[in-house]
C-alpha positions as CSV (number, residue, x, y, z in Angstrom):
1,X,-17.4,-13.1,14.1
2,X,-16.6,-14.6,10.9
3,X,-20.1,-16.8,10.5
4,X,-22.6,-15.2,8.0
5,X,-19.2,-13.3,6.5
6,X,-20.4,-12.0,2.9
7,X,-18.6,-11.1,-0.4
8,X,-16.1,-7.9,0.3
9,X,-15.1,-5.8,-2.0
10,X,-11.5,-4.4,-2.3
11,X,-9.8,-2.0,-3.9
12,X,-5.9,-2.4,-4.1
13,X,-3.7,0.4,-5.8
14,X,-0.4,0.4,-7.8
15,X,-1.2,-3.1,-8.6
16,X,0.4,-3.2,-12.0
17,X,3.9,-5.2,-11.5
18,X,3.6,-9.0,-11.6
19,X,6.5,-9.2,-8.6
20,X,5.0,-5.9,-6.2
21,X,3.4,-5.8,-3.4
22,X,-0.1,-4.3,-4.9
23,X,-0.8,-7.7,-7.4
24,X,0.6,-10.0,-4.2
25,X,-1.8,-8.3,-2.0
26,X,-4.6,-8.7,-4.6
27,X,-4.1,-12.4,-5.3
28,X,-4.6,-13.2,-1.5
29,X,-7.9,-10.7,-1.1
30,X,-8.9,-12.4,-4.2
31,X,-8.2,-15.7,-3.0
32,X,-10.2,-15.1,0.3
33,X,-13.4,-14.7,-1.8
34,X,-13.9,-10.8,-2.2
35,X,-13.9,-9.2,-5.2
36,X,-11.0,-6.8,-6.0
37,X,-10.5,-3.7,-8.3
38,X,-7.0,-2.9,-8.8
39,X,-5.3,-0.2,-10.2
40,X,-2.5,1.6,-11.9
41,X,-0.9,4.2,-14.1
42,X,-0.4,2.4,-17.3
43,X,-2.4,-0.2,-19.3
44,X,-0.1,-3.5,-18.1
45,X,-3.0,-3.3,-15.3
46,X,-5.5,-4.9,-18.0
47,X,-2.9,-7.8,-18.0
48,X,-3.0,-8.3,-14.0
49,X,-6.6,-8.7,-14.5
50,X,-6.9,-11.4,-16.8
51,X,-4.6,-12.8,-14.3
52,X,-7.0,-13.1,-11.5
53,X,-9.4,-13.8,-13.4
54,X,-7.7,-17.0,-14.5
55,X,-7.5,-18.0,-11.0
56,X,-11.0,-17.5,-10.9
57,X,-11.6,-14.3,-8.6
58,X,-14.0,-11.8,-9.7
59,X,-11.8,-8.4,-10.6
60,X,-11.7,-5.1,-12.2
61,X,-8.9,-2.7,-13.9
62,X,-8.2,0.6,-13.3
63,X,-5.5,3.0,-15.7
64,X,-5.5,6.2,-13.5
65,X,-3.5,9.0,-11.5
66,X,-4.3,8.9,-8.1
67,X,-2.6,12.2,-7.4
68,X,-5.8,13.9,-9.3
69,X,-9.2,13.7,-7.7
70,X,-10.5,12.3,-11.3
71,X,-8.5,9.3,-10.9
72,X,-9.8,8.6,-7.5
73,X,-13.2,9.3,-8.8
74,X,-12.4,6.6,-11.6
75,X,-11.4,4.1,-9.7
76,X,-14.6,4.3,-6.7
77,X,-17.4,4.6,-9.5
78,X,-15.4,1.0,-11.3
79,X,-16.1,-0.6,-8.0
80,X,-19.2,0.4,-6.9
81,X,-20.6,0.2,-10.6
82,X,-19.1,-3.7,-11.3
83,X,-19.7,-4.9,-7.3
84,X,-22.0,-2.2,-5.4
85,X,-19.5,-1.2,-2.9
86,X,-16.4,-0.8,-0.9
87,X,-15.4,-2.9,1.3
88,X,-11.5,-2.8,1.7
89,X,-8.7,-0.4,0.4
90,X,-4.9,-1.3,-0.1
91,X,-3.4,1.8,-0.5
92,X,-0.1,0.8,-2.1
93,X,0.1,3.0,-4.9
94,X,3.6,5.0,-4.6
95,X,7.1,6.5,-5.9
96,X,10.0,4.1,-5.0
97,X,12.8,6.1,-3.3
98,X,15.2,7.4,-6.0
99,X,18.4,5.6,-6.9
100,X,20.5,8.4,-7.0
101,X,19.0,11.2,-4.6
102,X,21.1,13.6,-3.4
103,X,20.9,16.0,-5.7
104,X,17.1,16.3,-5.6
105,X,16.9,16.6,-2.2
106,X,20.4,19.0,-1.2
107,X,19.9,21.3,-4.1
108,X,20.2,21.4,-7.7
109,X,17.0,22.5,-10.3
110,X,14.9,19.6,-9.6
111,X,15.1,19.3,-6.2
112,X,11.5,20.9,-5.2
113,X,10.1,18.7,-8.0
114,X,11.0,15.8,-6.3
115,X,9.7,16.8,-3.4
116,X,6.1,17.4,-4.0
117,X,6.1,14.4,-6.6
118,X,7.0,12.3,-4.3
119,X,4.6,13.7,-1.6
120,X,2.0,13.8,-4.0
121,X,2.3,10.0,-5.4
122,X,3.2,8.5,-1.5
123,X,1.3,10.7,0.7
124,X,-1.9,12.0,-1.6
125,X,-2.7,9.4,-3.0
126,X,-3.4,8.0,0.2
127,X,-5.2,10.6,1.5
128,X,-7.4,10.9,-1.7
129,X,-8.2,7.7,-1.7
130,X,-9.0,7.2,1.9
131,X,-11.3,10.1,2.0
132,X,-13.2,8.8,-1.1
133,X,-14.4,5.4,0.0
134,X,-14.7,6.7,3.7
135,X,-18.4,7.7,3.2
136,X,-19.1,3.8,1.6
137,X,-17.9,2.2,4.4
138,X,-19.5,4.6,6.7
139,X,-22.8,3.5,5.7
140,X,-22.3,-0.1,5.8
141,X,-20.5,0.1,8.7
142,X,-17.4,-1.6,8.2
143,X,-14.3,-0.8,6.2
144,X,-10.9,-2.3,6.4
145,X,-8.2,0.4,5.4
146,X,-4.5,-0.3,5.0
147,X,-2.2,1.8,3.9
148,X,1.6,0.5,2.9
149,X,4.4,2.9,4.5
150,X,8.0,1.9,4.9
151,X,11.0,0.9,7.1
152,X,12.1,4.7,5.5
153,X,11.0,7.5,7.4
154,X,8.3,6.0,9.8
155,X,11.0,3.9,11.8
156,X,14.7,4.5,10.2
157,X,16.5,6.3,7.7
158,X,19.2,6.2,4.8
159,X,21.1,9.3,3.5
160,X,19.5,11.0,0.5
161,X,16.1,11.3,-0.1
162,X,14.1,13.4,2.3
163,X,11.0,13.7,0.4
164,X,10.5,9.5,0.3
165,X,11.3,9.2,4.3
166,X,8.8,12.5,4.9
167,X,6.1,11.0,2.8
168,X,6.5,7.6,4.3
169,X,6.2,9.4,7.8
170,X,3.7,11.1,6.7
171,X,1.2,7.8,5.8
172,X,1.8,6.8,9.6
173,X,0.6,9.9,11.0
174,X,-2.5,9.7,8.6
175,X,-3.1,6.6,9.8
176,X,-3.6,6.9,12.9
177,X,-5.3,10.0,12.6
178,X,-8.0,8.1,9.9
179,X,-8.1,5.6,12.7
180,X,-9.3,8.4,15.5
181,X,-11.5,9.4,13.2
182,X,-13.4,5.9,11.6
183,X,-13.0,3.9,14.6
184,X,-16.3,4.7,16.2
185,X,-18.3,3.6,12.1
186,X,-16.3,0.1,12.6
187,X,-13.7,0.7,10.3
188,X,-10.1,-0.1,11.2
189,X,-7.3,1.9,9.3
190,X,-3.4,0.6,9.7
191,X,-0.1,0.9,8.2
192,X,2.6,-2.0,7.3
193,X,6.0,-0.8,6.9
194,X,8.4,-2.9,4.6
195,X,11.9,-3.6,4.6
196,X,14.0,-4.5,1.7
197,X,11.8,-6.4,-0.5
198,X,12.7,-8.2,-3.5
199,X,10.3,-6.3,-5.6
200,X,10.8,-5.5,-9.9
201,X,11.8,-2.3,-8.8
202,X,14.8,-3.6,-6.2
203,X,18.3,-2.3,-7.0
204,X,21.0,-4.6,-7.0
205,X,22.3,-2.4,-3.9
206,X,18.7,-2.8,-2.1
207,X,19.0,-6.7,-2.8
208,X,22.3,-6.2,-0.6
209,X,21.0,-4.6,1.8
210,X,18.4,-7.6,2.1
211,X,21.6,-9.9,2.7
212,X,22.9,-7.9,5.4
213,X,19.4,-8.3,7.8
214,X,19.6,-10.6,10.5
215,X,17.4,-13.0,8.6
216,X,20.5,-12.7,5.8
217,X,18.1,-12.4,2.5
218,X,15.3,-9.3,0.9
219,X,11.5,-10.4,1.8
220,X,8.8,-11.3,-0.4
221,X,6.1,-9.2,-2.1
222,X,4.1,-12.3,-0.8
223,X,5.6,-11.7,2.8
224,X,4.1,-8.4,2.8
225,X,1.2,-9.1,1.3
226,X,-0.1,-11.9,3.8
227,X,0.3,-8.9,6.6
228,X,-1.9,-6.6,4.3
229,X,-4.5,-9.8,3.5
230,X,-4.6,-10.0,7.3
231,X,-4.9,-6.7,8.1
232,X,-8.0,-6.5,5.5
233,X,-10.3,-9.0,6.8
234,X,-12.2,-9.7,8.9
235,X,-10.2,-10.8,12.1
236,X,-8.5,-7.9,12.4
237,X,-11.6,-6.0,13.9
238,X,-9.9,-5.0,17.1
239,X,-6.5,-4.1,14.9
240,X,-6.4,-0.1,14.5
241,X,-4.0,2.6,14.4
242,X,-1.0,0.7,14.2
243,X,1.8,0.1,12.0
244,X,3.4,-3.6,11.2
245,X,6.8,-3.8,9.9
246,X,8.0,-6.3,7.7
247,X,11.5,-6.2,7.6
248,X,13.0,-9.6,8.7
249,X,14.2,-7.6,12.2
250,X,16.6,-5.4,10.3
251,X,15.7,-2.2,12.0
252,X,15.8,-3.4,15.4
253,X,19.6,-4.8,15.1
254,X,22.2,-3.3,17.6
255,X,25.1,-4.7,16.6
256,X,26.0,-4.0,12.6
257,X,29.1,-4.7,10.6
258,X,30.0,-8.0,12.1
């Protein structure tokens, strides 16, 4: 299956931290030989470039919001303008859960604000982008979509931010929907679900949480990423539908406290 295997092309969102998930995904697509356009909302994503292009892989930067249809639009026309298509799409672009949430969730002025931002920037996002580089794939007949969830919502929960867990949910059920849907044009559409990773944006409290898994320390934005690289090519053809968690087997841990 993988002889004659050409040049993908791969677009991976909210790719703009040097320790996240996005530019670990991106390195290992990279690495594999496809060509990758990654994005994010501020400038620092110029900087990730010359990154992989240092390494040698071939890649493009993005500055946009994914929660507008413009952004999207940005981003699709970059890769099919630099490479001629689209191959792949790592949707990791997101809102980390808020450190301090209870107010915007249980009431208070900002609490709707929260919600749809973070429905809009989680959930959106995904959808927008999805439904943009469906018709691509369509025609070529092949398309590797993953989209990055979390532990939060899809398979557990913490007190204090219901919008995060409900958009998280929400990916899975898109998901496997998308994957209904694409399966019969040969594209595969899953979902990988992380733990506590030690990401830039990791609390100290999150990093403590990481020590009280079973495997006793936070994962890796490379950890996740080699899922997602898998996930992407091209041996995960019979792969669809499903989601993957990464979280060093804390959610499935009876016994707590010890």
């Amino acid at each position: 299956m993988t002889e004659n295997r050409r040049e993908r092309v791969a677009i991976v969102t909210g790719a703009g931290s040097t320790a996240g998930i996005g530019f670990a995904s991106a390195r290992l697509i990279g690495a594999a030989g496809n060509r990758v356009v990654i994005t994010s909302t501020t400038d620092r994503i110029l900087d990730r470039v010359a990154e992989l292009r240092d390494v040698g892989i071939r890649a493009e930067g993005v500055v946009a919001d994914l929660t507008e249809q413009a952004g999207v639009d940005a981003v699709v026309a970059r890769a099919t303008d630099a490479f001629g298509d689209v191959d792949i799409l790592v949707n990791n672009a997101g809102m980390t859960a808020v450190s301090d949430s209870h107010g915007s969730t249980r009431g208070g002025g900002g609490f709707l604000g929260h919600w749809h931002a973070s429905l809009d920037r989680n959930l959106t996002t995904t959808f927008l982008m999805t439904r943009a580089v469906t018709g691509l794939m369509e025609s070529s007949r092949y398309g590797r979509i993953v989209n990055v969830s979390s532990v939060s919502g899809p398979v557990a929960a913490y007190p204090g931010d219901t919008a995060y867990h409900a958009a998280k949910a929400g990916i899975v059920g898109l998901t496997r929907s998308t994957a209904i849907d694409l399966a019969a044009a040969g594209i595969t559409v899953n979902a990988v679900a992380p733990g506590w990773i030690d990401t830039a944006s990791a609390s100290e409290r999150e990093r403590r949480m990481g020590k009280a898994t079973p495997v006793g320390r936070s994962g890796t934005a490379e950890e996740v990423a080699y899922v997602i690289a898998f996930l992407a090519g091209e041996g995960a053809s019979y792969i669809s539908g499903q989601l993957i968690t990464v979280d060093g087997a804390n959610s499935i841990a009876e016994e707590r406290g010890r």
